[in-house]
C-alpha positions as CSV (number, residue, x, y, z in Angstrom):
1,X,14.3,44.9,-12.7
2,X,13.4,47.5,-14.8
3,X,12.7,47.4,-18.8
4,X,10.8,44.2,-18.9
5,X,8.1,44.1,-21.1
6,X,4.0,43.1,-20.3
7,X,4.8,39.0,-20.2
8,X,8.1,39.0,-19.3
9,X,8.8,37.4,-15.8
10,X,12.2,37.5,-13.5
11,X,13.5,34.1,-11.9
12,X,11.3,35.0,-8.6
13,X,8.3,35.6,-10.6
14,X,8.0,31.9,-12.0
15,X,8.9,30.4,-8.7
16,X,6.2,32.6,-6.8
17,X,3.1,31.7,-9.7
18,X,4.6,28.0,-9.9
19,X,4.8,26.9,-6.2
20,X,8.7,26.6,-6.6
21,X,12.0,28.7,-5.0
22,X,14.5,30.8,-6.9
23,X,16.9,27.8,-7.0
24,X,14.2,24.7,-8.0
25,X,13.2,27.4,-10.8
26,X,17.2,27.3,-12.0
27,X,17.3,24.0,-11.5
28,X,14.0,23.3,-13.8
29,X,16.1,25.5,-16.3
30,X,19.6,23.4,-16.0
31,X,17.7,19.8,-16.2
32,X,15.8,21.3,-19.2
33,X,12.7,21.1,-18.0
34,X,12.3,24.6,-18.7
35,X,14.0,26.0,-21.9
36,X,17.1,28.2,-21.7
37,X,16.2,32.0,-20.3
38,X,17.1,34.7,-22.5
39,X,19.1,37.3,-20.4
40,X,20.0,41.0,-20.4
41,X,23.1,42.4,-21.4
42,X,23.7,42.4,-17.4
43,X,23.1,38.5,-16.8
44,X,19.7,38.3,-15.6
45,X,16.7,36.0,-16.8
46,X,13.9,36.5,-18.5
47,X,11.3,34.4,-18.5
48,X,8.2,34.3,-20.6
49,X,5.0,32.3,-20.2
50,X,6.1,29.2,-21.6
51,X,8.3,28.7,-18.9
52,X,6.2,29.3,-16.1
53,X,3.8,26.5,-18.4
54,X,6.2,24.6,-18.2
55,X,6.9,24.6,-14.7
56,X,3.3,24.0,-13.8
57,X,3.3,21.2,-16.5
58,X,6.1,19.5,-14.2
59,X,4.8,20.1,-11.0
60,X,1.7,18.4,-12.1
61,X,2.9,15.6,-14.0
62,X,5.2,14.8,-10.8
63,X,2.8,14.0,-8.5
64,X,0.7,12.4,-11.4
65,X,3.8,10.4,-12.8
66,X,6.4,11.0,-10.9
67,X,9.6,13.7,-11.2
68,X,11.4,11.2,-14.0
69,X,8.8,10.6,-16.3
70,X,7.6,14.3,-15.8
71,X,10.7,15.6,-16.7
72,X,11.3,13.2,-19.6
73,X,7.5,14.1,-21.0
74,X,8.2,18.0,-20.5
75,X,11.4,18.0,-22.0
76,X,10.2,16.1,-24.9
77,X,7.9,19.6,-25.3
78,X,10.8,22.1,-26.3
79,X,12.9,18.9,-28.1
80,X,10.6,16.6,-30.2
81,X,7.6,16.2,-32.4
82,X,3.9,17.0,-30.6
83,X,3.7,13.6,-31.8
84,X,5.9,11.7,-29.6
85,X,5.1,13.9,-26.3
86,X,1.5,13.0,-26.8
87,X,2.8,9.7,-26.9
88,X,4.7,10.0,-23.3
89,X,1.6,11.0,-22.0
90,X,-0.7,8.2,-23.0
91,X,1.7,5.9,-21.6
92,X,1.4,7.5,-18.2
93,X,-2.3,7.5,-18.8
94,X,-2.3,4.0,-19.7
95,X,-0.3,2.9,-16.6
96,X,-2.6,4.5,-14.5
97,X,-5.5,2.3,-16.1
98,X,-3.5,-0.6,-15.8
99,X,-3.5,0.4,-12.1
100,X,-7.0,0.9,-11.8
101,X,-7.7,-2.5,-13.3
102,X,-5.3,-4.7,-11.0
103,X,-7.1,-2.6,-8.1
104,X,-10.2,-4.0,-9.3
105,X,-9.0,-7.4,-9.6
106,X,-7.1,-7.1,-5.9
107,X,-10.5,-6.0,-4.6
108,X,-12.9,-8.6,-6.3
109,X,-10.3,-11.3,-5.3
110,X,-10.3,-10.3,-1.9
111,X,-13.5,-10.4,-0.9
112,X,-13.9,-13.8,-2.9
113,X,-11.0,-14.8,-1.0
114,X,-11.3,-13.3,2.5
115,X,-15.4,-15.0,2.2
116,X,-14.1,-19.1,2.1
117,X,-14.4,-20.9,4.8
118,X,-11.2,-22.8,6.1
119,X,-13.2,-24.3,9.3
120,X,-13.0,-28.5,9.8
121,X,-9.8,-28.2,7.6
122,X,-7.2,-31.3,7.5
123,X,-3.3,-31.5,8.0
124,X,-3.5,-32.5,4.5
125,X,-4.7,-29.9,3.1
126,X,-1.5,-27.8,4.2
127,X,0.6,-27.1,1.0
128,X,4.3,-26.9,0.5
129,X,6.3,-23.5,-0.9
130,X,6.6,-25.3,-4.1
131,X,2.8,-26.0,-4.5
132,X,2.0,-22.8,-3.1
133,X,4.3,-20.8,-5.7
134,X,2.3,-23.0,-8.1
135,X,-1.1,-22.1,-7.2
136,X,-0.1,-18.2,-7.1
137,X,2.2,-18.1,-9.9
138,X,5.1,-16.3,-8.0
139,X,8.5,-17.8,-7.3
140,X,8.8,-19.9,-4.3
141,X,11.6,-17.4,-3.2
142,X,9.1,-15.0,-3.1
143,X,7.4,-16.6,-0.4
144,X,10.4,-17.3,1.4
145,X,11.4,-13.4,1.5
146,X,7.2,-12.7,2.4
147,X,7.7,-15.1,5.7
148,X,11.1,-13.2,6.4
149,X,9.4,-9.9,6.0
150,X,6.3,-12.1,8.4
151,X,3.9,-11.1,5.9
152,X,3.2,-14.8,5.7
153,X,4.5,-16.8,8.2
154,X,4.1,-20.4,7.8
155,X,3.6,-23.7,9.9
156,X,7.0,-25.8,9.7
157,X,7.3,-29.5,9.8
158,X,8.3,-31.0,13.1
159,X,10.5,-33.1,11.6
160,X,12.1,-31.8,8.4
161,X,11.6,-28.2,9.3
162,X,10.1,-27.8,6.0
163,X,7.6,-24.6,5.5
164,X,3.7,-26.2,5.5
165,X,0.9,-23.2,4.6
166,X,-2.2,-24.3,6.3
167,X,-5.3,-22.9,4.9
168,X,-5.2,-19.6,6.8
169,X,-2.0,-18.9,5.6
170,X,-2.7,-19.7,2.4
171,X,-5.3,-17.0,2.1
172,X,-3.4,-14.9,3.6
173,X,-0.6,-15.6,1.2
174,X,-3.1,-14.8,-1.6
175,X,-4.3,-11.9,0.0
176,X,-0.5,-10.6,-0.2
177,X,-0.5,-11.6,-3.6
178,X,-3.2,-9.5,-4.5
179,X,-1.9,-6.3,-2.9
180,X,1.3,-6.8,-4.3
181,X,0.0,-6.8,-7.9
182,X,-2.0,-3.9,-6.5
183,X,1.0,-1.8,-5.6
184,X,1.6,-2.2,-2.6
185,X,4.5,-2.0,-1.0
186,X,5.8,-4.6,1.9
187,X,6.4,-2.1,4.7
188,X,2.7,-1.1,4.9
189,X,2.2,-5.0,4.4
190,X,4.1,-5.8,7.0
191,X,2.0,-3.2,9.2
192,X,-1.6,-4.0,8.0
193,X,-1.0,-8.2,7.6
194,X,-1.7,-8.4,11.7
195,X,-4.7,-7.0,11.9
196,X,-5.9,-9.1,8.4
197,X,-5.5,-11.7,10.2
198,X,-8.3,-10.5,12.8
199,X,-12.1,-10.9,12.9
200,X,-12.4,-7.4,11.2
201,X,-10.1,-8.8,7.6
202,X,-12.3,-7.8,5.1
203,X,-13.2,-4.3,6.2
204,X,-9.5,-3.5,6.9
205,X,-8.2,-4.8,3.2
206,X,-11.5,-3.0,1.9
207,X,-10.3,0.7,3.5
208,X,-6.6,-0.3,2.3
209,X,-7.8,-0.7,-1.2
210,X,-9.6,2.1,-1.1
211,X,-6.6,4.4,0.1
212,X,-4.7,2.8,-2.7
213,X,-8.1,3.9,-5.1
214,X,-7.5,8.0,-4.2
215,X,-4.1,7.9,-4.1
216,X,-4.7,6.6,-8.0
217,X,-7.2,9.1,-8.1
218,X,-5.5,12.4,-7.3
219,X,-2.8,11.3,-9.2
220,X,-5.3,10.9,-12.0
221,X,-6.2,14.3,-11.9
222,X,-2.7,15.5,-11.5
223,X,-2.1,14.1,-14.9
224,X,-5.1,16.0,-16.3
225,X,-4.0,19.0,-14.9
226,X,-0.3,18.3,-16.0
227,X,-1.7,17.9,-19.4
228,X,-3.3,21.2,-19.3
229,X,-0.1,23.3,-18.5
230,X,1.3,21.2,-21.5
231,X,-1.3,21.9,-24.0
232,X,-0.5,26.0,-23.5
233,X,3.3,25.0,-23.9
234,X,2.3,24.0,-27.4
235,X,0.1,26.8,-28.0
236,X,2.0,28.5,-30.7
237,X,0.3,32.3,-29.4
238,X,1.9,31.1,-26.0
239,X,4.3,34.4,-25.0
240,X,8.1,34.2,-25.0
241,X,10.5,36.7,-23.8
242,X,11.9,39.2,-25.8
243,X,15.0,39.4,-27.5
244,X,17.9,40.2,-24.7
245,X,19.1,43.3,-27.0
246,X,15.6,44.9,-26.2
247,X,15.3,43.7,-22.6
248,X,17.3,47.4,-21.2
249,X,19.1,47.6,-18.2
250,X,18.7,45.4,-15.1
């Protein structure tokens, strides 16, 4: 295209220098995540540097926050106050951190949990769903779906048919617990729970949590970078396309 000025970009030039195609570019445009393109008198784009800010803004912020709250935060750029997308942004912050601290927790419980003996136990000391819900604070139908998923299987009484945890699976029920509030999901549960329940439980929850602890991590750092991209969006010197009327012919 010929007539653009020092600044001004074409479709393909923001989708080469953000990581995106032609179409996800378009796209970015339609869902507002970028704002409208000026055009020539012939129909084409042009793009400026707040676009292509913006594109790297989003790209970021997705893998940090995810594509919905990244387009909601980067949309908020070109619509409200700076006010309220700083706002959007701590929040994402702050759910990481909230993250971070229930990882913590998970992993101080763990090893407090996966270190107590349950040798010389007693058919008595078996608990019910009801008390274990109790103890854990979770529903007892969450239990119930845990042993359907065999994240926790329990014992079952030989004459009512009852569910009975014995002390083992009550561990392992709070282990669940744990990684559940730590984010995790039930189909790696479902995987890793076997080998838990093996001589070698600690290290294996221990290299679990910490997969959980980079994937935080990078996603930390996504965020920074997101907020980066963002803070040249708001940069009033930031360069815009010129006026179409100026652009020349395509």
């Amino acid at each position: 295209m010929s007539g653009l000025k020092s600044g001004d970009m074409r479709t393909i030039d923001v989708a080469r220098r953000s990581g995106y195609s032609v179409q996800q570019v378009r796209n970015l445009e339609r869902d507002g995540v970028l704002p409208p393109a000026t055009r020539t008198a012939t129909g084409y784009r042009i793009y400026g540097e707040m676009h292509l800010q913006s594109a790297l803004a989003y790209r970021a912020l997705a893998a940090g926050a995810g594509p919905i709250e990244a387009k909601k935060i980067v949309r908020a750029v070109h619509r409200f106050p700076v006010s309220q997308v700083l706002a959007l942004l701590d929040a994402a912050h702050a759910r990481l951190d909230a993250e971070r601290t229930e990882l913590r927790q998970a992993e101080e419980a763990t090893r407090a949990i996966s270190s107590e003996p349950i040798e010389d136990v007693r058919a008595s000391d078996s608990m019910s769903v009801s008390e274990l819900a109790a103890a854990l604070g979770v529903r007892p139908s969450t239990l119930r779906h845990w042993d359907a998923e065999n994240l926790v299987v329990p014992d079952r009484d030989p004459v009512r048919g009852t569910r009975r945890y014995t002390p083992a699976q009550v561990r392992d029920a709070r282990i669940v617990h744990q990684l559940r509030r730590a984010g995790y999901r039930i189909a790696p549960l479902r995987a890793l729970m076997p080998e838990l329940r093996r001589a070698r439980r600690l290290a294996d929850v221990a290299s679990a949590l910490a997969a959980r602890d980079a994937g935080i991590t990078a996603r930390s750092k996504a965020l920074l970078d997101g907020a980066a991209a963002l803070s040249a969006v708001l940069s009033p010197a930031i360069s815009t396309p010129r006026d179409p009327a100026d652009a020349g012919s395509a």
